[in-house]
VMD Tcl script that builds the backbone (N, CA, C; Angstrom):
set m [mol new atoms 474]
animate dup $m
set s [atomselect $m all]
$s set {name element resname resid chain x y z} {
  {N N UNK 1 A 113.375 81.598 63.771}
  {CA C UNK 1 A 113.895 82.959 63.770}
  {C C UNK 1 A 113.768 83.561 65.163}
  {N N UNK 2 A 114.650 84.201 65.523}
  {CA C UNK 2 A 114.940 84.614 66.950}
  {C C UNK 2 A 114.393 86.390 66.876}
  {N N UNK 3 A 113.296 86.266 67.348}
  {CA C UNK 3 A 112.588 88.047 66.949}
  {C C UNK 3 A 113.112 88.635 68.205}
  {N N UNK 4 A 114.231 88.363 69.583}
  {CA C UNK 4 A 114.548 89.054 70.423}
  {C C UNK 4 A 115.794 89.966 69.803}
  {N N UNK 5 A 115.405 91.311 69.220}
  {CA C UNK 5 A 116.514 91.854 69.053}
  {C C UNK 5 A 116.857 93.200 69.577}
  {N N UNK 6 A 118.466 93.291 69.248}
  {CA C UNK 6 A 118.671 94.932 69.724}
  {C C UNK 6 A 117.938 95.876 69.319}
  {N N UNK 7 A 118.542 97.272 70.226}
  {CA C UNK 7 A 117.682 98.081 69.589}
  {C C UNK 7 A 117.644 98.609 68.205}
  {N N UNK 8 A 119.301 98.531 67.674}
  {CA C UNK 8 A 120.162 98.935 66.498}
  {C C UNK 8 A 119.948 97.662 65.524}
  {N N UNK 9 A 118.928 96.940 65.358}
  {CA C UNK 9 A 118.489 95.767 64.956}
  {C C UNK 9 A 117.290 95.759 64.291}
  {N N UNK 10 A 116.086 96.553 65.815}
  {CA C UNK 10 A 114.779 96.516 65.355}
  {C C UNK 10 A 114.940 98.182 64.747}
  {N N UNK 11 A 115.609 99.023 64.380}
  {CA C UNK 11 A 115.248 100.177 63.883}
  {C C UNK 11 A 115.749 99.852 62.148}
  {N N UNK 12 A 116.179 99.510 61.911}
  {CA C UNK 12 A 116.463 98.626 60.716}
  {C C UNK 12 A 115.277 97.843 60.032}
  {N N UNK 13 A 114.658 97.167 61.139}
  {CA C UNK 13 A 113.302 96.586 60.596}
  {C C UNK 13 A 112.389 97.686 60.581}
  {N N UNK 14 A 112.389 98.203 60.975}
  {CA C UNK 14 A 111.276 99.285 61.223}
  {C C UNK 14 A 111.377 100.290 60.086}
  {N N UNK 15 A 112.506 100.479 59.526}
  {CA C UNK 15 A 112.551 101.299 58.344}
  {C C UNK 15 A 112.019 100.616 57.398}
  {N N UNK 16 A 112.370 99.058 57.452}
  {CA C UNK 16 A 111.578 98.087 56.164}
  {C C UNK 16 A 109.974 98.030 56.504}
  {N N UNK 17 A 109.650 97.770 57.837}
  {CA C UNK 17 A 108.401 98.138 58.123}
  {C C UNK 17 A 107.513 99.395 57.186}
  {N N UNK 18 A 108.034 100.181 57.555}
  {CA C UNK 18 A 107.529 101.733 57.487}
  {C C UNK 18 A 107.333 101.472 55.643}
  {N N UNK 19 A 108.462 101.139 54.775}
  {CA C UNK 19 A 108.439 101.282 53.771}
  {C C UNK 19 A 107.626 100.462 53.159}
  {N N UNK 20 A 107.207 99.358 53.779}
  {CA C UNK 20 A 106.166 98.920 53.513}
  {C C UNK 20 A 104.956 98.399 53.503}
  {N N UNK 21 A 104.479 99.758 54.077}
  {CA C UNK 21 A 103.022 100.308 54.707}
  {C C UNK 21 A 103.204 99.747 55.991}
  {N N UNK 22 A 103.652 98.786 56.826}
  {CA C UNK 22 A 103.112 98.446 57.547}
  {C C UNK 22 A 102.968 98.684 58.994}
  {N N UNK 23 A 101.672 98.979 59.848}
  {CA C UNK 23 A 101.114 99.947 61.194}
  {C C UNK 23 A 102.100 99.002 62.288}
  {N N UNK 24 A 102.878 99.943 62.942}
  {CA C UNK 24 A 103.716 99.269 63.929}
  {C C UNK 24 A 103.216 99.908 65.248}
  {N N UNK 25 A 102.899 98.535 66.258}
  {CA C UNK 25 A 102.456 98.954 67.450}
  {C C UNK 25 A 103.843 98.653 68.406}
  {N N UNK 26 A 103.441 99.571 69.472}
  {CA C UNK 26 A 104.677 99.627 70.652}
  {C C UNK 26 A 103.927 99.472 71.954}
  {N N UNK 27 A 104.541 98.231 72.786}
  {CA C UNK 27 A 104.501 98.224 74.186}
  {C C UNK 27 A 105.493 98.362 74.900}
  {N N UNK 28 A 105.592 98.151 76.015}
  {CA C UNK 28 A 106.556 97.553 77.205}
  {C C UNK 28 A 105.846 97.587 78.256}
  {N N UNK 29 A 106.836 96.610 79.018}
  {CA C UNK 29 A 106.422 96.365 80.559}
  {C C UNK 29 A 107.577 95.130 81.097}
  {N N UNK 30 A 107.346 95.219 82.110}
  {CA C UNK 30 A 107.990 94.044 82.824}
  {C C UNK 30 A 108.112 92.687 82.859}
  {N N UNK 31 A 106.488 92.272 82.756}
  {CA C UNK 31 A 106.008 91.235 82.400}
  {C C UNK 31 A 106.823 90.005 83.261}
  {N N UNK 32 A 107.107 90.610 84.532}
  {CA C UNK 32 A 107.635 89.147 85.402}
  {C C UNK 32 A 106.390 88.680 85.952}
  {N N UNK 33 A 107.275 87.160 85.861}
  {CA C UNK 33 A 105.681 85.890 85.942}
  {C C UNK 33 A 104.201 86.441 85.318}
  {N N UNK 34 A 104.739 85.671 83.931}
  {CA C UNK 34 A 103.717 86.302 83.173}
  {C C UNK 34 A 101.916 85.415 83.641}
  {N N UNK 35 A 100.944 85.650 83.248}
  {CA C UNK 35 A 100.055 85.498 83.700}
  {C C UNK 35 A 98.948 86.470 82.595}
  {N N UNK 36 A 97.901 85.848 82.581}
  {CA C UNK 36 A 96.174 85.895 81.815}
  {C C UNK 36 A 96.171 87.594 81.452}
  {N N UNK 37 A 96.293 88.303 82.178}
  {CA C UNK 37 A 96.262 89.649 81.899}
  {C C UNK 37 A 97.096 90.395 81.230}
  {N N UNK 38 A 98.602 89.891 81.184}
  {CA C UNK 38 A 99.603 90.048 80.250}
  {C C UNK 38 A 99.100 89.490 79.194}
  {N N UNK 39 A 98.629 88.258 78.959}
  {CA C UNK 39 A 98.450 88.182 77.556}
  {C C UNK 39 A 97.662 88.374 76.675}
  {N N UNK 40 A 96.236 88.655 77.785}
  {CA C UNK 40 A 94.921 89.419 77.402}
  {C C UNK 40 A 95.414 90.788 76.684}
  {N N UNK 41 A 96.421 91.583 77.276}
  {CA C UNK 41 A 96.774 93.278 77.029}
  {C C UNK 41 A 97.297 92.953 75.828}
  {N N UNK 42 A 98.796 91.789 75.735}
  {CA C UNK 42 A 99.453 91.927 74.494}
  {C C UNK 42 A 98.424 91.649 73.065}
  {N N UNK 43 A 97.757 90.332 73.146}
  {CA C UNK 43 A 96.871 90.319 72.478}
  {C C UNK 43 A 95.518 91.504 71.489}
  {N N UNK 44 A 95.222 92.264 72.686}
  {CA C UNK 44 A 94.556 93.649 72.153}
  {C C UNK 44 A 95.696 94.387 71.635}
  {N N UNK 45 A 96.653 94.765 72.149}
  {CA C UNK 45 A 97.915 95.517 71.682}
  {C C UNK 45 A 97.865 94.935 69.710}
  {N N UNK 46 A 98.695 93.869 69.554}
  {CA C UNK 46 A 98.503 93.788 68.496}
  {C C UNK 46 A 97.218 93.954 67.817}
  {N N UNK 47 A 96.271 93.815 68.097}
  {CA C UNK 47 A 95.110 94.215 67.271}
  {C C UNK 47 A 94.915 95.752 66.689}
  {N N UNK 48 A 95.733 96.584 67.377}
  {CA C UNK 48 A 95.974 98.023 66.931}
  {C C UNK 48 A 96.866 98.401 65.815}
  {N N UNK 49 A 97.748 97.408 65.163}
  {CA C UNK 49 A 98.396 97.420 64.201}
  {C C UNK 49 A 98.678 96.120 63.148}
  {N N UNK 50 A 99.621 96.312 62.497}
  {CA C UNK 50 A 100.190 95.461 61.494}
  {C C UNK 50 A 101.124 94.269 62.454}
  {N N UNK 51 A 102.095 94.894 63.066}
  {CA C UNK 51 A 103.246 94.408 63.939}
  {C C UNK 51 A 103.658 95.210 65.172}
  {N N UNK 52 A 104.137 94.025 66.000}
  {CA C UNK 52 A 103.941 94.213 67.421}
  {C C UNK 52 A 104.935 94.241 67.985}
  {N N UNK 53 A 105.755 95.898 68.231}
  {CA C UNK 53 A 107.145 95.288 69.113}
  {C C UNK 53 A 106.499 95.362 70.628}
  {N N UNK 54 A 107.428 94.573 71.300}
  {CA C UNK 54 A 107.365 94.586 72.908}
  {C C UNK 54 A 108.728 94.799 73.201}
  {N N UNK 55 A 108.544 96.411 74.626}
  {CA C UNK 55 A 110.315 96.687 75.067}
  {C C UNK 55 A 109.807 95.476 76.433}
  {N N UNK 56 A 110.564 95.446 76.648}
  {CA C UNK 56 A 110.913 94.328 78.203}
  {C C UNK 56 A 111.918 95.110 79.380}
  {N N UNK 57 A 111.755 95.132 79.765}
  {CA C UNK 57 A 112.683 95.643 80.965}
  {C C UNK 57 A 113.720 95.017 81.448}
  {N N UNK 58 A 115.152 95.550 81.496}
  {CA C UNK 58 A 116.342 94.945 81.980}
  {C C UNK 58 A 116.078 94.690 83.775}
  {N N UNK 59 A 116.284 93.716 84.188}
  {CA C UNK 59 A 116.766 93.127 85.593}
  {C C UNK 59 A 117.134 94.466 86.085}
  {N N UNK 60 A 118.063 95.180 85.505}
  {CA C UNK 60 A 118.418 96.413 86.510}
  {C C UNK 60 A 117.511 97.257 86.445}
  {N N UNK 61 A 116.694 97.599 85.780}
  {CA C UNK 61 A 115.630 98.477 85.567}
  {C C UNK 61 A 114.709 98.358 86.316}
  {N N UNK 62 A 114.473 97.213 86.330}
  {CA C UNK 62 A 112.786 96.034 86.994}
  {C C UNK 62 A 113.638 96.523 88.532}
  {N N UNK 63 A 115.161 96.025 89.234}
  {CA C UNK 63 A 115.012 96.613 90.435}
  {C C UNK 63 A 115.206 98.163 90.911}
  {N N UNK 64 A 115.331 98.942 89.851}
  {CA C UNK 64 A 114.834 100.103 90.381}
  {C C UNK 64 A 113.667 100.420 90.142}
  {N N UNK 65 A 112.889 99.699 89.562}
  {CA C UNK 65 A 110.964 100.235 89.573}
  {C C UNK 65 A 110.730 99.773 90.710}
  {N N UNK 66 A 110.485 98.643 90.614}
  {CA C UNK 66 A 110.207 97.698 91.688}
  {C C UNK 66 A 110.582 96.998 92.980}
  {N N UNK 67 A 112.188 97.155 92.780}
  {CA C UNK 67 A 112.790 97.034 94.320}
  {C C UNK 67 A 113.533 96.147 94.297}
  {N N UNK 68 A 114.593 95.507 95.475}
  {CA C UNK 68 A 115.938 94.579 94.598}
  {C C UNK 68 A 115.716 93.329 94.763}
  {N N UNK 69 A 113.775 92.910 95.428}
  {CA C UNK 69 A 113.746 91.386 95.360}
  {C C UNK 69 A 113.298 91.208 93.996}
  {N N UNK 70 A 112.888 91.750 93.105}
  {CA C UNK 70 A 112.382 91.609 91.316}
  {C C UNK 70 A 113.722 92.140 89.871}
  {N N UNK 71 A 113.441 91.398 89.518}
  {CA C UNK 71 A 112.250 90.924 88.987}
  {C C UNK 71 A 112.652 89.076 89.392}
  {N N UNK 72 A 111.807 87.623 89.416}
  {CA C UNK 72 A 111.770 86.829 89.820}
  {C C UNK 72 A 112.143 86.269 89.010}
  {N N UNK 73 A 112.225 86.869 87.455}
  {CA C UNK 73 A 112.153 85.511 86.319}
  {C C UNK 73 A 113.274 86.476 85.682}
  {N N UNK 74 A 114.690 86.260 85.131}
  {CA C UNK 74 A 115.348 86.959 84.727}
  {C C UNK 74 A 114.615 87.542 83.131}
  {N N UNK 75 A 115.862 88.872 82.392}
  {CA C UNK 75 A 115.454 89.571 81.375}
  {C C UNK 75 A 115.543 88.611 80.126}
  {N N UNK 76 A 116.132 87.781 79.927}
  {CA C UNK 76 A 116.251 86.713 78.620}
  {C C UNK 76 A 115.162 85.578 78.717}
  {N N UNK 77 A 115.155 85.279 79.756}
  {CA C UNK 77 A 113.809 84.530 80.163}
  {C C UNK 77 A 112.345 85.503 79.823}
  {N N UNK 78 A 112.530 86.048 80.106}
  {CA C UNK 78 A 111.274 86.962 80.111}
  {C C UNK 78 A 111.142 87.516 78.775}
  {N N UNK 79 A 112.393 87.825 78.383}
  {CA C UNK 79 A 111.966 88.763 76.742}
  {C C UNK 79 A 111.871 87.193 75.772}
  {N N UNK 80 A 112.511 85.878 76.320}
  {CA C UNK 80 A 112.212 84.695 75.135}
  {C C UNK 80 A 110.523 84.431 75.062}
  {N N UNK 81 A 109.720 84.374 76.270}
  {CA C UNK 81 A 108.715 84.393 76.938}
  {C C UNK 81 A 107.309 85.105 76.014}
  {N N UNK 82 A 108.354 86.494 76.203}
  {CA C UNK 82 A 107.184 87.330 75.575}
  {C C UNK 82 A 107.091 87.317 73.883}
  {N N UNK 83 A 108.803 86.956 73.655}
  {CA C UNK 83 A 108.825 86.504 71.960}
  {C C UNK 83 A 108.122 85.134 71.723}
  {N N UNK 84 A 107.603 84.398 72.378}
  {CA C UNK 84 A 106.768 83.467 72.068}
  {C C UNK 84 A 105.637 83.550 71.969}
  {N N UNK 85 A 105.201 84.268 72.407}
  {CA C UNK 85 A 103.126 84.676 72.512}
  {C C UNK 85 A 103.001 85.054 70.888}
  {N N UNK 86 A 102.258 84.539 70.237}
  {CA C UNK 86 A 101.412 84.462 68.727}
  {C C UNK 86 A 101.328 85.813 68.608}
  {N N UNK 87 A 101.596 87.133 69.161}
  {CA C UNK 87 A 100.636 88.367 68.444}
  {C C UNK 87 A 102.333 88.883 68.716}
  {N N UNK 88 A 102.962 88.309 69.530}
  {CA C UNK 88 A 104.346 89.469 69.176}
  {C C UNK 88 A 105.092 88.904 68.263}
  {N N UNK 89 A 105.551 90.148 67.665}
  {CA C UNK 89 A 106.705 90.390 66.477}
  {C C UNK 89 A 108.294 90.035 66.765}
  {N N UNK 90 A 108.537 91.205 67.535}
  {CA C UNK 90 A 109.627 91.556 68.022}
  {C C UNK 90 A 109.876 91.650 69.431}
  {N N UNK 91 A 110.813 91.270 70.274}
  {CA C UNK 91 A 111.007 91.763 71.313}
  {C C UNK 91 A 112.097 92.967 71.572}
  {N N UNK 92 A 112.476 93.649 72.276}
  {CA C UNK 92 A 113.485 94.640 72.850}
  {C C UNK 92 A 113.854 94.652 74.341}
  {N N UNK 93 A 115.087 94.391 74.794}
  {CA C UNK 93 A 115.345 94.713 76.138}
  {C C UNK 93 A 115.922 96.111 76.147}
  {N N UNK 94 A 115.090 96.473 76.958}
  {CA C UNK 94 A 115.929 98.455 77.583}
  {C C UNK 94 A 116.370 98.558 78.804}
  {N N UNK 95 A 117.503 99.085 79.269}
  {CA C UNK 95 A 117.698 99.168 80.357}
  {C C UNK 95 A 117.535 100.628 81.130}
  {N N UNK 96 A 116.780 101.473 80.396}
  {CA C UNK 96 A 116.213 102.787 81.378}
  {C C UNK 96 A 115.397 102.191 81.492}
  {N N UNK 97 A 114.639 103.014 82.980}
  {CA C UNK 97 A 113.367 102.932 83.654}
  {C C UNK 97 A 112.339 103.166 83.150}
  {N N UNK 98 A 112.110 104.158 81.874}
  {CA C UNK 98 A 111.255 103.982 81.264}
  {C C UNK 98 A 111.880 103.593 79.411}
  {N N UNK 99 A 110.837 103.625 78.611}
  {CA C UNK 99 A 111.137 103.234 77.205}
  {C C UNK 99 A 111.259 104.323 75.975}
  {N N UNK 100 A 111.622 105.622 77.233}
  {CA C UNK 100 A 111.948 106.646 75.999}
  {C C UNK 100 A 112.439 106.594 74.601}
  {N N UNK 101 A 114.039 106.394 75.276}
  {CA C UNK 101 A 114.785 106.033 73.945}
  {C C UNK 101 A 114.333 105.081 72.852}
  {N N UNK 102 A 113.833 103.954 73.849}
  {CA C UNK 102 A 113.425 102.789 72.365}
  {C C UNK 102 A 112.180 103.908 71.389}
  {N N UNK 103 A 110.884 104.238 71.962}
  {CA C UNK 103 A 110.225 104.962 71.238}
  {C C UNK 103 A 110.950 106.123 70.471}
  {N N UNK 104 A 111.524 106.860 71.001}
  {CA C UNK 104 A 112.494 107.823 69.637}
  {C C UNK 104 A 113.139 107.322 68.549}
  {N N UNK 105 A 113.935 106.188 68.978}
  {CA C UNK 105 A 114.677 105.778 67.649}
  {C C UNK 105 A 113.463 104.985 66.997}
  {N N UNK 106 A 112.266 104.110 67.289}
  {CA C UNK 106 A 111.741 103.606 66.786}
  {C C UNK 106 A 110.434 104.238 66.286}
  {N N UNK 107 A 109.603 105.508 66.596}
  {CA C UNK 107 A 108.632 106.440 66.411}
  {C C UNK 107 A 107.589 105.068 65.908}
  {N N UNK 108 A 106.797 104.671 66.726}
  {CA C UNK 108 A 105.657 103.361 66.520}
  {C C UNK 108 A 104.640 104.351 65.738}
  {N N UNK 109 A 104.028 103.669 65.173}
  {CA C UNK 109 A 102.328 104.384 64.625}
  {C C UNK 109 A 101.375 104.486 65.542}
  {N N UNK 110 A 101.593 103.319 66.552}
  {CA C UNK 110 A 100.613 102.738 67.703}
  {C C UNK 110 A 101.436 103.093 69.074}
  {N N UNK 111 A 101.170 103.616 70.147}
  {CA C UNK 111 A 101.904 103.474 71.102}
  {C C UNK 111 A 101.023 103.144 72.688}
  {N N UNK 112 A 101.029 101.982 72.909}
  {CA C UNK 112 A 100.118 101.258 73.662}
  {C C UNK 112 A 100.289 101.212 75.016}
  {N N UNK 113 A 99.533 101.677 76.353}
  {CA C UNK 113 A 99.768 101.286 77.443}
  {C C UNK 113 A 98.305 100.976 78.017}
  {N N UNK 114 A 98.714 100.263 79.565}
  {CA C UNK 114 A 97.587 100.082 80.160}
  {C C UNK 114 A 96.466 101.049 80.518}
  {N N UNK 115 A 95.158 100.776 80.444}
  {CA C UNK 115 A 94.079 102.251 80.884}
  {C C UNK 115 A 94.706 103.104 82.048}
  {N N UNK 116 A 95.805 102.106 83.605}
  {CA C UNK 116 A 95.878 102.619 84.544}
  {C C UNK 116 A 97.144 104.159 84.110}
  {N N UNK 117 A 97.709 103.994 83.005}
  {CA C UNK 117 A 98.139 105.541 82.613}
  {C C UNK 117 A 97.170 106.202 82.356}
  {N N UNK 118 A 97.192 107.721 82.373}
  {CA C UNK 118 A 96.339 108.883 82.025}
  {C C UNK 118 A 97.482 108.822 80.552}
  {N N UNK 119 A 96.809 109.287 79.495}
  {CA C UNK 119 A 97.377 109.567 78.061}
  {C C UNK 119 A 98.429 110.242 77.894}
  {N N UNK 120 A 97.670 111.929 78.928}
  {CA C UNK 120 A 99.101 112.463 79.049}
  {C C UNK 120 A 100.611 112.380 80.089}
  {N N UNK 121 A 100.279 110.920 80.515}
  {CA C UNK 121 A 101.490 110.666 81.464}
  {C C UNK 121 A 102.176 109.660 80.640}
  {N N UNK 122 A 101.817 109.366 78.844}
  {CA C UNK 122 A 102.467 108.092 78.789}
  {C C UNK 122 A 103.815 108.414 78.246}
  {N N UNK 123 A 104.880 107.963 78.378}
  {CA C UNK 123 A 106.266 108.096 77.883}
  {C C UNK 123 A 106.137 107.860 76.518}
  {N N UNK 124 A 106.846 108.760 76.000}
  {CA C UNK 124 A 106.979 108.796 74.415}
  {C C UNK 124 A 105.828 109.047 73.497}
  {N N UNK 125 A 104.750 109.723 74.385}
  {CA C UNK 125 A 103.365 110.112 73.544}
  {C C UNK 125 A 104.071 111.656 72.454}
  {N N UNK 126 A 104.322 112.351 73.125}
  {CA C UNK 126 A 104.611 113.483 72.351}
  {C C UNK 126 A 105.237 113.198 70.545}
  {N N UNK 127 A 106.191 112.203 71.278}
  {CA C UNK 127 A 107.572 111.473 69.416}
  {C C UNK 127 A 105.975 110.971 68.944}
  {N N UNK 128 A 105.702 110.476 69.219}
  {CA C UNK 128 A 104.375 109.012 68.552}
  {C C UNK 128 A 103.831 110.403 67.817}
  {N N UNK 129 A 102.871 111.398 68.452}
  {CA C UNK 129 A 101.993 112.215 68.219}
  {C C UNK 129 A 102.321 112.751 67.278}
  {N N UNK 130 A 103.881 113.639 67.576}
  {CA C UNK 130 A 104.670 114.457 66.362}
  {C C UNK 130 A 104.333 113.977 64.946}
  {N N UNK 131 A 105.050 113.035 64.994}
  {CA C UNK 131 A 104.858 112.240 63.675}
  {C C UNK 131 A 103.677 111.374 63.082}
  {N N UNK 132 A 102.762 111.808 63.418}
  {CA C UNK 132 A 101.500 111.027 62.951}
  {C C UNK 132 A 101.023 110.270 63.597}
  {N N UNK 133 A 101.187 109.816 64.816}
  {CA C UNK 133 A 101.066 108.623 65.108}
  {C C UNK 133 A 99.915 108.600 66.367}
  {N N UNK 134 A 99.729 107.657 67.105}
  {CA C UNK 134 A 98.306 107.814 68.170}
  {C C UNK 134 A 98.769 106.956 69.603}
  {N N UNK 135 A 98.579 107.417 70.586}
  {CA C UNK 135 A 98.059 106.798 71.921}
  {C C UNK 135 A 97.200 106.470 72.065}
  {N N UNK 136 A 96.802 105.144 72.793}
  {CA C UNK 136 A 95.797 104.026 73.054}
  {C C UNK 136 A 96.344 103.199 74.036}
  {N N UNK 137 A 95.048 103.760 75.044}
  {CA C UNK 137 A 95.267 103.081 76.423}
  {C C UNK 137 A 94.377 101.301 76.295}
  {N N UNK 138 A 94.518 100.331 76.863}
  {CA C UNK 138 A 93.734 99.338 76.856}
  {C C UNK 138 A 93.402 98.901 78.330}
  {N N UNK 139 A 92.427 98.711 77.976}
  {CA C UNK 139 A 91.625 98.347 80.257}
  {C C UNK 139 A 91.773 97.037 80.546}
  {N N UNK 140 A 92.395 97.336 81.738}
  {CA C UNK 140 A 92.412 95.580 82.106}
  {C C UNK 140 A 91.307 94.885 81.978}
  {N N UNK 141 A 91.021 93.155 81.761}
  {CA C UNK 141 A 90.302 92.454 82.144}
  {C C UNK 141 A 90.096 92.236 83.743}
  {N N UNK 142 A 91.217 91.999 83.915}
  {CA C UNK 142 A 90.925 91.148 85.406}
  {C C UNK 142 A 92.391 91.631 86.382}
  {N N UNK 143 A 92.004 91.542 87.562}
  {CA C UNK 143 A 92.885 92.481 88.990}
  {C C UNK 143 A 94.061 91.570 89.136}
  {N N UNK 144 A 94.741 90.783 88.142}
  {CA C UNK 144 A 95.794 89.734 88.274}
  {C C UNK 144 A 97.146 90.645 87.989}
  {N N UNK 145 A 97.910 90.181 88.842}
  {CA C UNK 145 A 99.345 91.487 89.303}
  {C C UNK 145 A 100.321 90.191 89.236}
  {N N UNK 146 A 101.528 90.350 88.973}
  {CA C UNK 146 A 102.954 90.062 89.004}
  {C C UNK 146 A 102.439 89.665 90.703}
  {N N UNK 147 A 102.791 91.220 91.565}
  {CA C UNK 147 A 102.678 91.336 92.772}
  {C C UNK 147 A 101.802 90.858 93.748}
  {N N UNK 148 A 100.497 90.350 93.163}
  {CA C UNK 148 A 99.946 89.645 93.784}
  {C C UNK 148 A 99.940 87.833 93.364}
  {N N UNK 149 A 100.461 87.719 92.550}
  {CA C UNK 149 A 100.554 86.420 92.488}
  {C C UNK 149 A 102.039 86.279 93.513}
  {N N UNK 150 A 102.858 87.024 93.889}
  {CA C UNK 150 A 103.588 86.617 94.430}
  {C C UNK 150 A 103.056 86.603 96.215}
  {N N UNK 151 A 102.042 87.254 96.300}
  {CA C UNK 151 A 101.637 87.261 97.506}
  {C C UNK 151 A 100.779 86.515 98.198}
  {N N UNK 152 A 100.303 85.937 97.021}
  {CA C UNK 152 A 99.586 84.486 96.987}
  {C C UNK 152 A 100.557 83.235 97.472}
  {N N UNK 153 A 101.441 83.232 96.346}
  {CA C UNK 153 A 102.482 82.216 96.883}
  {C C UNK 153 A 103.316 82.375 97.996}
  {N N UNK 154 A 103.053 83.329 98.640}
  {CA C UNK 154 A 104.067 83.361 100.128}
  {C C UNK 154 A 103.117 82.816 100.873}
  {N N UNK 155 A 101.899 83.642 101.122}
  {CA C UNK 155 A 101.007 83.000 101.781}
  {C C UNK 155 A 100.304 81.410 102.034}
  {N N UNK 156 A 100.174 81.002 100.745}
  {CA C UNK 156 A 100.109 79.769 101.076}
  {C C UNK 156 A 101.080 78.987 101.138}
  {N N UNK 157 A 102.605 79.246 101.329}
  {CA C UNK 157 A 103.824 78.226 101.719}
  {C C UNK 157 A 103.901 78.789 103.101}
  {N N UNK 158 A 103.583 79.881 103.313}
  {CA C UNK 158 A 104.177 79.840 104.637}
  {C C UNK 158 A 103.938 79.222 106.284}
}
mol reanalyze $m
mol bondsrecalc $m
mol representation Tube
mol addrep $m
């Protein structure tokens, strides 16, 4: 079963979700060149609920966060990637910069980001809150970056 779906896809599940009982957690991120700390976060992530969507970031998105040499690993690569890790459910690609919209149409129970947000800076806390629902930051393990693994690998080829 292919859990990478639209957004007009996973809100459909999510109504079957909801109806039957079950705690839906929400991430996103970029997740180019994934690595120990991505899967350390997703891992706790699901532990906050029943089921685990992950938004992913569109290629065009990733180069306006990040700039027009990223993202390194394209968005289908990356969202098949993250639909493979044992604790995710679902995947979602979005192509805004942040994951507003997916959180509105989808209102999670759980809405998950890294400790390095403050609570009240996280996108889509207010929809989550409205409706019952909670913010939960999770702390990194360890100082491992997308960005520094790429700075690793320049350095030692060059």
């Amino acid at each position: 079963m292919n859990c990478v779906k639209n957004l007009d896809e996973l809100v459909k599940i999510r109504i079957e979700l909801k109806q039957s009982g079950k705690k839906v957690v929400f991430t996103n991120g970029v997740f180019d060149i994934l690595h120990a700390g991505h899967v350390d976060y997703i891992t706790k992530a699901k532990e906050k609920g029943d089921v685990l969507i992950v938004g992913v970031n569109s290629d065009s998105s990733v180069k306006r966060i990040k700039g027009e040499l990223r993202p390194v690993v394209p968005q289908h690569e990356r969202a098949f990637i993250i639909a493979s890790l044992k604790p995710v459910d679902y995947v979602v690609i979005f192509d805004e910069d942040t994951p507003g919209a997916v959180i509105n149409k989808l209102i999670p129970d759980v809405l998950v980001k890294g400790a390095d947000w403050s609570v009240e800076n996280i996108v889509g806390r207010d929809i989550v809150v409205s409706n019952g629902g909670k913010v939960e930051t999770i702390k990194f393990v360890n100082d491992q970056s997308t960005t520094n693994i790429i700075k690793t690998v320049i350095e030692r080829f060059k």
